[in-house]
N, C-alpha and C positions, 0 to 999 in steps of 0.2 A: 504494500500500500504506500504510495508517493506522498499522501499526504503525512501520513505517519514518520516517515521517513524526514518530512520538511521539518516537522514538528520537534523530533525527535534534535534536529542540528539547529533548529530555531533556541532549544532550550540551553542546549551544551554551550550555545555562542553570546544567550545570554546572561549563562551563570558560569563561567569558565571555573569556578570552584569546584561544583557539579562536577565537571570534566573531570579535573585533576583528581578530585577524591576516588571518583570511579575508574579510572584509569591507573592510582596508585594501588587499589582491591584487585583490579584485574592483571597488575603487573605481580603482588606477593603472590596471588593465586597460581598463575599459571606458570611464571617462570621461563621467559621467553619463546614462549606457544603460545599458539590461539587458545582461546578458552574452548571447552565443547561442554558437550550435556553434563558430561558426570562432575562437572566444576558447578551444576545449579545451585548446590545449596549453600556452598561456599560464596557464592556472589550477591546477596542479598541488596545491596544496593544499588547494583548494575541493573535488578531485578524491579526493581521499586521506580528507577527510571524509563524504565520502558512499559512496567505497567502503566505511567503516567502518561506513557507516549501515546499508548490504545486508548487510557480515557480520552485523553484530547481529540483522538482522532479513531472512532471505533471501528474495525472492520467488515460491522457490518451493524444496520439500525436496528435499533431498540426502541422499541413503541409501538403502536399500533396510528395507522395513517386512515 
């Protein structure tokens, strides 16, 4: 989803703190690798931002039209 995706670099760019916190959890974590599945529960933050990113932008509506 592109919007989620906007959203998602909208937020990082306007909290650079954001960034750096979740980028320093994903740097102890994984240890110069990409993160994968079995890093989920270890990442709780990384986790919390990107839930944040589907509320903003959800992939698919909720409601009744």
């Amino acid at each position: 989803n592109i919007a989620m995706f906007e959203g998602f670099l909208l937020a990082m760019t306007l909290h650079p703190e954001m960034q750096r916190k979740a980028q320093k959890s994903i740097d102890d974590v994984c240890e110069k690798r990409l993160p994968d599945f079995s890093d989920y529960d270890s990442l709780p933050y990384v986790h919390a931002i990107l839930k944040e990113c589907f509320r903003w932008h959800p992939v698919a509506p909720f409601g009744r039209n």
